[in-house]
N, C-alpha and C positions, 0 to 999 in steps of 0.2 A: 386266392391264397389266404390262410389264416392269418387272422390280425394277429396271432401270438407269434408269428414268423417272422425276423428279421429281412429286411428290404438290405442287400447287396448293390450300392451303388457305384458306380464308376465315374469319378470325377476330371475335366481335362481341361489341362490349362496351358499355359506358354513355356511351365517345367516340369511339366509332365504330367503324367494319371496319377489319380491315386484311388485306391477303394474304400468305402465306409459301409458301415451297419449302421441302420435305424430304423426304426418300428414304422411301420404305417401308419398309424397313429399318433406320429409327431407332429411338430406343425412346421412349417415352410419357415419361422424363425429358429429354430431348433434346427433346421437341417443349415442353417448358414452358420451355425456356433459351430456345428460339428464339422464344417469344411475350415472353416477357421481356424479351429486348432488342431486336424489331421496338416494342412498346408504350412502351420505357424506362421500365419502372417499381423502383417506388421498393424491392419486395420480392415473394418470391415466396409469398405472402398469397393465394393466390388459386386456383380453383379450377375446371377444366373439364369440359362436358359436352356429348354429343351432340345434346341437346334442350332449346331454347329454356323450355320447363316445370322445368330441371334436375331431368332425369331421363336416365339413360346413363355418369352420370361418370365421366369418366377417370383416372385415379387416376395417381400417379408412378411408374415402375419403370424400373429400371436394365437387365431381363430380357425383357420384356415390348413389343414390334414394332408398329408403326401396323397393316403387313400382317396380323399377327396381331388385331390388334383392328377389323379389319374396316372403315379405315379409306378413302375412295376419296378419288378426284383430284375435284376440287369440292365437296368438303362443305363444310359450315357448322360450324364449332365455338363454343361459347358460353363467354365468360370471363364469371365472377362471382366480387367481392371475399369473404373471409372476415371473419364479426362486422365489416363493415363497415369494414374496412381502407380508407384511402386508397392508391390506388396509382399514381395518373398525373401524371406531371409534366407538365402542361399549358401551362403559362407558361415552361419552360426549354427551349431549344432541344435537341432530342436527342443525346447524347454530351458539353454543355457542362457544368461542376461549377455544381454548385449555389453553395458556400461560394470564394470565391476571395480571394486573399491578395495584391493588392494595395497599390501603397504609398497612405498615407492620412495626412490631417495634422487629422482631428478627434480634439477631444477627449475623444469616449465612448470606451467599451473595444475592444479590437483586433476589428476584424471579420475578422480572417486568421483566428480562433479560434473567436468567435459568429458567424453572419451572420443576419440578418432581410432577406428575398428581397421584396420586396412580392408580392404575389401568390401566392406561393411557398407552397401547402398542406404542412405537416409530415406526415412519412409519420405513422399512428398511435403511441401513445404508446405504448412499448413496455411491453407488461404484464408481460411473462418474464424483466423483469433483473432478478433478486437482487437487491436496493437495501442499503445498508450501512443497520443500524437506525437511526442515527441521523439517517441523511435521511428514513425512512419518518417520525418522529418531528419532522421539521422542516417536513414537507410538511403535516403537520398542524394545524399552529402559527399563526394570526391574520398574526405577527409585527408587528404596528401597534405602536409606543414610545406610550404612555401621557405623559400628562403632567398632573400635576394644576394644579387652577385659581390662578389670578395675580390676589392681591389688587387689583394695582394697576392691571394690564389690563382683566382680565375686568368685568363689570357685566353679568351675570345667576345666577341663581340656582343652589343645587347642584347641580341636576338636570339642568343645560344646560351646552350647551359652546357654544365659539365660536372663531374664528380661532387663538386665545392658547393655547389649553389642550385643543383637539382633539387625537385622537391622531396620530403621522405615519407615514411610511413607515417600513420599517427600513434606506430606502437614503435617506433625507434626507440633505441635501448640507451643512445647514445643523447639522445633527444630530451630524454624523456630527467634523464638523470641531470644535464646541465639543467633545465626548468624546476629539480625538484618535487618531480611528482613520483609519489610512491606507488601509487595503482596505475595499472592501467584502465581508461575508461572499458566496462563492457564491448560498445560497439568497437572501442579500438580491438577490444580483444577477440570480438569474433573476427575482424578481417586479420587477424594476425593466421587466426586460426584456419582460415580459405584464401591463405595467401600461396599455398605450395601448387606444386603443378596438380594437383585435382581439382584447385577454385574453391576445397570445401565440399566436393561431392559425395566424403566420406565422412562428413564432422555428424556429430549424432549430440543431443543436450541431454541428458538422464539425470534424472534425480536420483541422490544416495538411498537406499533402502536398508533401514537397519531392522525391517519384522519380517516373520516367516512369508513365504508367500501363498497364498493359501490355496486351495483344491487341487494340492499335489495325492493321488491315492495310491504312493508308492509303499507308504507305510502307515502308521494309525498318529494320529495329531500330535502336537509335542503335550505334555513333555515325553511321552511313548516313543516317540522317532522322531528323524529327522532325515535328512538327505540334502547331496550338494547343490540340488534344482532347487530347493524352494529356503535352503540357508543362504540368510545374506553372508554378506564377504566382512573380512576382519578391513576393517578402517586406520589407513596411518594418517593424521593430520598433518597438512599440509597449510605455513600461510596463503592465504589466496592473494592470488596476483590481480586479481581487477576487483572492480566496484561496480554496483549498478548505479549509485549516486555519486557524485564526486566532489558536490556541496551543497550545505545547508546554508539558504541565504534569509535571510528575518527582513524583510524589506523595508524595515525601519527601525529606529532602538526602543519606539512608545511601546511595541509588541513585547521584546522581555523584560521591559520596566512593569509593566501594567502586569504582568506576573508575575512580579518578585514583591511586589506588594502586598504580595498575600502573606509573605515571608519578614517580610520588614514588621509585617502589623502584630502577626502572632507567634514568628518565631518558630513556625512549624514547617514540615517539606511540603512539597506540592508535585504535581503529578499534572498536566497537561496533553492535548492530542493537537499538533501542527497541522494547519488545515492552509492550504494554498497548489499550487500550479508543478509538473514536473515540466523543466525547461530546457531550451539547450545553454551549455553553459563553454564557451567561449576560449576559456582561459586554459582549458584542456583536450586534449584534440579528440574529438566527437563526445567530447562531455555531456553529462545532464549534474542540473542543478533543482534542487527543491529548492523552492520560492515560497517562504513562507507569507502569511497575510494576515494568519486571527491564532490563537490559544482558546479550544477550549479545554474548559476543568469542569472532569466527570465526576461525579460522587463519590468524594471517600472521605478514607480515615486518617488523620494523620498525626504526629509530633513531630519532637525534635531530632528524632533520629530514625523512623519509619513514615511508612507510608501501606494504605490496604486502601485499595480501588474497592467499590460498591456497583452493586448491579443499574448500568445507567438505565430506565424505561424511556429515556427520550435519545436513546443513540440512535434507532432509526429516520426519526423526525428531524435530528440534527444533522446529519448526511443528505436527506431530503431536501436542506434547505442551503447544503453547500455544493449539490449540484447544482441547483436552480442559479446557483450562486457563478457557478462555473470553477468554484473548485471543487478540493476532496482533499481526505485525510492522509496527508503523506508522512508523517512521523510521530511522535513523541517524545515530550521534555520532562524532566524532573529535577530538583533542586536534591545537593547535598550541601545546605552551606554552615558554617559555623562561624560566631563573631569574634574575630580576635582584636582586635580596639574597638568600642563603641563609637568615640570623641573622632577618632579616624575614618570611621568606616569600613577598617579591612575585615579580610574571610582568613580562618585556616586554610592551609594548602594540605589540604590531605589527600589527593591522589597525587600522585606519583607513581617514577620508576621504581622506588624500592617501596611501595604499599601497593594501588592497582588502578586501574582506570578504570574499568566494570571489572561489576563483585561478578561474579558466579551467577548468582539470584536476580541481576539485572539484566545480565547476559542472557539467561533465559527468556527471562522477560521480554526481551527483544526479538528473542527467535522465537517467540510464542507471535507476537505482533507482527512479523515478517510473513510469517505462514500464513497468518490470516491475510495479509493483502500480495498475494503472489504475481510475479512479473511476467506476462503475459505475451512468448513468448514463438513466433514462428516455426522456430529450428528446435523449439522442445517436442517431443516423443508427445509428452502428456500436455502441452499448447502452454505449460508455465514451468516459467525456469525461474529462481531465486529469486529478490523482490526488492523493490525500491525503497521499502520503509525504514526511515531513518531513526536513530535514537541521538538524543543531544541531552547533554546532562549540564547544569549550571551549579558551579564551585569554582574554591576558589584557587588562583594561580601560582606561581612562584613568586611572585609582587606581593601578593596576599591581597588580589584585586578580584571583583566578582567575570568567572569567565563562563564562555560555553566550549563545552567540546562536542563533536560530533562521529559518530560510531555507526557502523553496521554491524552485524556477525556476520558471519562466512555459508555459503550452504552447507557445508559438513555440519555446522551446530544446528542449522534452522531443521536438518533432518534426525540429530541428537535429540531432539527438542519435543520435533513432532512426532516419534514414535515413544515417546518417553524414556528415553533413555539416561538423561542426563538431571543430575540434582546437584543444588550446590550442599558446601562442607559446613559443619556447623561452627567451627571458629576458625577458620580461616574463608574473610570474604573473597580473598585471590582466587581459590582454588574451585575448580567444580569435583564430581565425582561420576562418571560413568557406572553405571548400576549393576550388579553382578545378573545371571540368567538364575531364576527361579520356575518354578513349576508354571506360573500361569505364564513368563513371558522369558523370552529367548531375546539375547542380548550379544550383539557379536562383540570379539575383540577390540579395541580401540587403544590407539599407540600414539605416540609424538614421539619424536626426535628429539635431543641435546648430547651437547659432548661430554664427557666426561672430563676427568682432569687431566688426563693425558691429549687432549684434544680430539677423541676419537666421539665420529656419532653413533649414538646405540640409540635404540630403539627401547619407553618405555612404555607399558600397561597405563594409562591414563584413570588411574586410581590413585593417587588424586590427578587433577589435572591442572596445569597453569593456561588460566582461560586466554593469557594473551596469543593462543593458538587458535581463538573463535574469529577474534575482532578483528575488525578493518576499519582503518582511519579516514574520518569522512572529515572536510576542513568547516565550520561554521563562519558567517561572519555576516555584518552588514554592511550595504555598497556606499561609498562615499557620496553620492547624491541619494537620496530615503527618495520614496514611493509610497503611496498612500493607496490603497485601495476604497478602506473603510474612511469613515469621517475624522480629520484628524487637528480638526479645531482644539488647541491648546486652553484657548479660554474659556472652555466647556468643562463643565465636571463631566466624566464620562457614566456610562451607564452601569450599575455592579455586573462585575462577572460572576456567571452561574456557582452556585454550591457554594458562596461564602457562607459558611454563617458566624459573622463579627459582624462587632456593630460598623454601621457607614459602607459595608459590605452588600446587604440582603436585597435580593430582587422582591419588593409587590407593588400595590397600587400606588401607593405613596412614596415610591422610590422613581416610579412609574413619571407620574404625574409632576414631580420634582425634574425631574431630568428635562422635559419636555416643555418645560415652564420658560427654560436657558434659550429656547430658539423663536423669532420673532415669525408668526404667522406666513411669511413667506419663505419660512426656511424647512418647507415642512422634510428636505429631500436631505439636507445635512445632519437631521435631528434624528430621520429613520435609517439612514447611512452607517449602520454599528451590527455588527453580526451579533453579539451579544443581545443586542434586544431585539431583535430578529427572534431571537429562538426563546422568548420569553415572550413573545407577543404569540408564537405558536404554539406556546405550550400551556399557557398562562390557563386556572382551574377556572374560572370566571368566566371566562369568553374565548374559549381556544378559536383560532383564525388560519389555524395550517390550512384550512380548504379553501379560501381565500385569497394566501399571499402571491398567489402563482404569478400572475400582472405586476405586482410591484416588484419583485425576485427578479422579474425579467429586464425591467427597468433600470434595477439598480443594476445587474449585471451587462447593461448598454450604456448606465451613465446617463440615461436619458430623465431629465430633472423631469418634463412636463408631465413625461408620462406617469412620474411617480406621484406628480401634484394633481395629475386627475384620477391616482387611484384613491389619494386623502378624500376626494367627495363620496367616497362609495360609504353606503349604509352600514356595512359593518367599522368603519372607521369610524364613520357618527355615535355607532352604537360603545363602541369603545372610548368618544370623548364622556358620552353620556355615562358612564360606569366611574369615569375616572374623576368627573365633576360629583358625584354623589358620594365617593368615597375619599376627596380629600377635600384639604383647606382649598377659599378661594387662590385664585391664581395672584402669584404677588406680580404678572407680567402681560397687563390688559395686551390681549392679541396676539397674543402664546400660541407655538402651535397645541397648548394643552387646555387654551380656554374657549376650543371647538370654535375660531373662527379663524378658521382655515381657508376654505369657503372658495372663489378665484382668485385668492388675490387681494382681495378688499373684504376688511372686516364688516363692514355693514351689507355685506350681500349675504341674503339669503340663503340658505343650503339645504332646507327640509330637515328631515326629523321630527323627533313627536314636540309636543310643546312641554312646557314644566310648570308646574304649580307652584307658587311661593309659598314657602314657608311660613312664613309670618300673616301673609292676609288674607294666601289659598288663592288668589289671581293667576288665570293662566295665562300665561306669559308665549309672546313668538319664540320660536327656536333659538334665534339668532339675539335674543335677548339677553347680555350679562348681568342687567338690576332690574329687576321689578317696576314694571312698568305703574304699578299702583301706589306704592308705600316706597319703591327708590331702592329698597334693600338690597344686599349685592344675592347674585344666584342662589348660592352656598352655602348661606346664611342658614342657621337652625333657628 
């Protein structure tokens, strides 16, 4: 047969045949897209062969020709699922979304975000997503609330329960409202949601989609056409009823003082990334809590009343060094404070009910950072469903006391966000603005509810929009007994945090060498104990040691002092007292860990390295030498 002759194939599966055309000249990957989307299935889980026995299989290749696989015009080809993957959408029309975003006026949770399809088989449960430990550890959990028995109620014996003193859900409505919790945790809300007689057989996670969808060829690109298959759907905001965090905890108060100082000194805002642990969080039934541990501050710009982030070149080096570490970056803080007593010390209360809690431009901001770290997700279609990253803002309260509060957005905004949809207003920071459709981008409808004056809910166009339809209230706080991960020796000056630049502020050598001066020769493990210099020791222009730190990184994240004290002997640590001894004053703290006698233990042991020349009489001097074994002069000395 002529290679310009389409190949007629017959495809069979468990719902039936279908036929396709494709050239001979395809490749065996091409011929699985094309059964892919003649069947609409759910993924490409699935596996072909020549022989109804499966035996022949035809494997995927980008290289690899029908013609060459000895393929003709009228075979039979046989699909079979892998480990028994679901893959056919049987109950949805072909090309239709499964999840649609719809305006809605019930009460449950936004179905623009979950949708339960009736009929609607979940493709399989996806087994290949990394899952954050904490949900592995949540998925394992009962979470039924306990309750014990009620004198006054109950009338059976210890060993019995009854209506009173059963255990409940952890999404009790009735539960949930005497404790005062306003969301429901996530995991509570997925078994809320596989609590009916399916188990959840039907629950599906889909992310909002507000852009066209593309290689639809029913008409020619927008703004030319359009159609109901590849147009998203009009969006009615809904508050969302769960959270994926449920608290931001600071695991001690040194953490947001040692960033408000940057505030105190210059008066200006500040901008930080939370870097610590997702945990389970106790106090809410199948809760997670972000556990904070370090601040760091990326480059920017700032005043009194703004703030413009800068291109960090060391954000990947810094994540590098808070995994070694055993965390990761779970949120973001920024300051809006203003002084209204000096002699007192109080703050304006400027957020509020009647002004805003997030601007518009924050709110983004948030949903910009959400999307970037998304929440990794079994029962999502796409393996990630909405995301843990928290936002926590510090101003001040109704006391006129400095506070934090803590926020998420909703996924309806994180998908506003990330299709660009959404801008804030120029003088009003309450408000956002959903963006009209122009020629280069198609923009669907977007609504919220409120009543009228008569008390009726109507339905408006979210031009403007009142962003308190984005957020979710996440509670901040620190625990009545503090935690120290990092070194939290009071009587230490601590080490500058990155990107100040005020004086008493600046990381280099002699900020370097100063700090290190404060810790006695056998303290080498409390002194390197500071995530902060951690990542100025890795990053530092003089003698960068990122390739290096891996053994101490590991150390510190075991706690293990020794091993940290026998990575101090290593040569590049040598080679870093010797840099730090040439570039400042003598040490005013004979046996510092900065006056390189670290050594085991005992300053008069030897450690190697090269030897040094004095200054003054040109005598070369042993390693381990602080004065001049000729003329007596101290090292340092010029």
């Amino acid at each position: 047969m002529s290679k310009d002759k389409k190949l007629l194939l017959r495809v069979q599966s468990s719902e039936g045949t279908k036929r396709i055309e494709i050239s001979p000249s395809s490749t065996t990957c091409q011929l699985f897209e094309a059964i892919n989307d003649a069947f609409n299935l759910n993924s490409f889980a699935f596996a072909l062969y020549k022989q109804i026995n499966k035996k022949g299989e035809i494997s995927s290749s980008k290289t690899r020709t029908l013609g060459n696989l000895g393929v003709k015009h009228g075979d039979m080809i046989y699909l079979s699922p892998l480990n028994g993957s679901v893959l056919f959408n049987n109950h949805t029309p072909a090309g239709e979304p499964i999840a649609e975003a719809g305006p809605s006026t019930s009460s449950a949770p936004s179905r623009s975000s979950v949708t339960v399809v009736a009929n609607q088989p979940l493709a399989t449960v996806k087994s290949n997503i990394k899952e954050d430990e904490v949900d592995q550890i949540l998925y394992k959990l009962d979470g039924r609330i306990e309750r014990m028995r009620d004198d006054k109620l109950c009338r059976h014996n210890a060993n019995s329960k009854c209506v009173h003193c059963s255990s409940l859900e952890p999404f009790d409505d009735a539960y949930l409202k005497e404790q005062n919790i306003k969301h429901l945790s996530f995991h509570s809300y997925l078994r809320k949601m596989m609590s009916g007689v399916d188990r959840g057989k039907f629950l599906a996670l889909e992310d909002i989609s507000c852009s066209i969808k593309t290689g639809c060829k029913d008409h020619p690109p927008w703004p030319k056409g359009i159609c109901s298959k590849c147009q998203p759907n009009a969006i009615t905001l809904n508050m969302q009823a769960y959270r994926h965090v449920d608290n931001v905890t600071f695991e001690n108060t040194n953490i947001v003082e040692k960033f408000l100082n940057y505030w105190r000194v210059s008066g200006h805002q500040r901008i930080g990334f939370l870097y610590g642990t997702y945990e389970v969080h106790s106090d809410v039934p199948l809760g997670i809590k972000a556990n904070v541990v370090a601040i760091y501050e990326p480059p920017q710009e700032s005043s009194r009343d703004a703030i413009r982030l800068l291109t960090d070149e060391k954000e990947a080096v810094v994540n590098q060094i808070a995994s070694a570490l055993g965390i990761r970056r779970v949120g973001w803080i920024f300051t809006d404070l203003l002084p209204d007593d000096v002699k007192k010390g109080t703050v304006k209360h400027i957020r509020n009910v009647e002004s805003h809690f997030l601007s518009a431009q924050e709110c983004i901001m948030a949903g910009y950072f959400q999307n970037q770290h998304p929440n990794p997700c079994r029962y999502a279609s796409s393996g990630g469903f909405g995301s843990k990253f928290v936002t926590v803002c510090v101003t001040g309260d109704k006391t006129n006391q400095v506070h934090t509060e803590g926020y998420q957005v909703s996924n309806q905004c994180m998908a506003l966000v990330r299709d660009n949809c959404l801008v804030p207003t120029k003088d009003a920071a309450e408000l956002g603005y959903v963006r009209e459709s122009t020629d280069k981008q198609y923009v669907p409808d977007v609504y919220y509810k409120e009543k009228d004056s008569y008390g009726n809910e109507v339905s408006k166009l979210a031009r403007p929009l009142p962003v308190e339809y984005l957020l979710v209230d996440v509670p901040a706080s620190t625990p009545v007994t503090p935690s120290y991960t990092f070194n939290p020796d009071p009587s230490k000056q601590p080490f500058p945090v990155e990107n100040r630049f005020v004086d008493g502020h600046i990381q280099d050598f002699n900020a370097l060498a100063t700090y290190l001066q404060q810790f006695a020769f056998d303290e080498f493990y409390e002194a390197i104990d500071d995530f902060h210099l951690l990542i100025y020791i890795a990053t530092m222009d003089m003698l960068p040691m990122k390739d290096y730190l891996a053994p101490l990184l590991e150390a510190l994240k075991k706690k293990d002092k020794s091993a940290a004290t026998e990575w101090s002997r290593s040569e590049q640590w040598a080679t870093l007292e010797q840099l730090i001894a040439a570039s400042s004053p003598p040490p005013s703290r004979p046996g510092s860990v900065a006056s390189g006698s670290m050594a085991s233990g005992n300053p008069a042991t030897p450690r190697g390295g090269p030897k040094w020349p004095c200054h003054f009489c040109t005598y070369i001097n042993e390693p381990e030498s602080q004065a001049c074994a000729m003329c007596n002069l101290p090292r340092n000395q010029p």
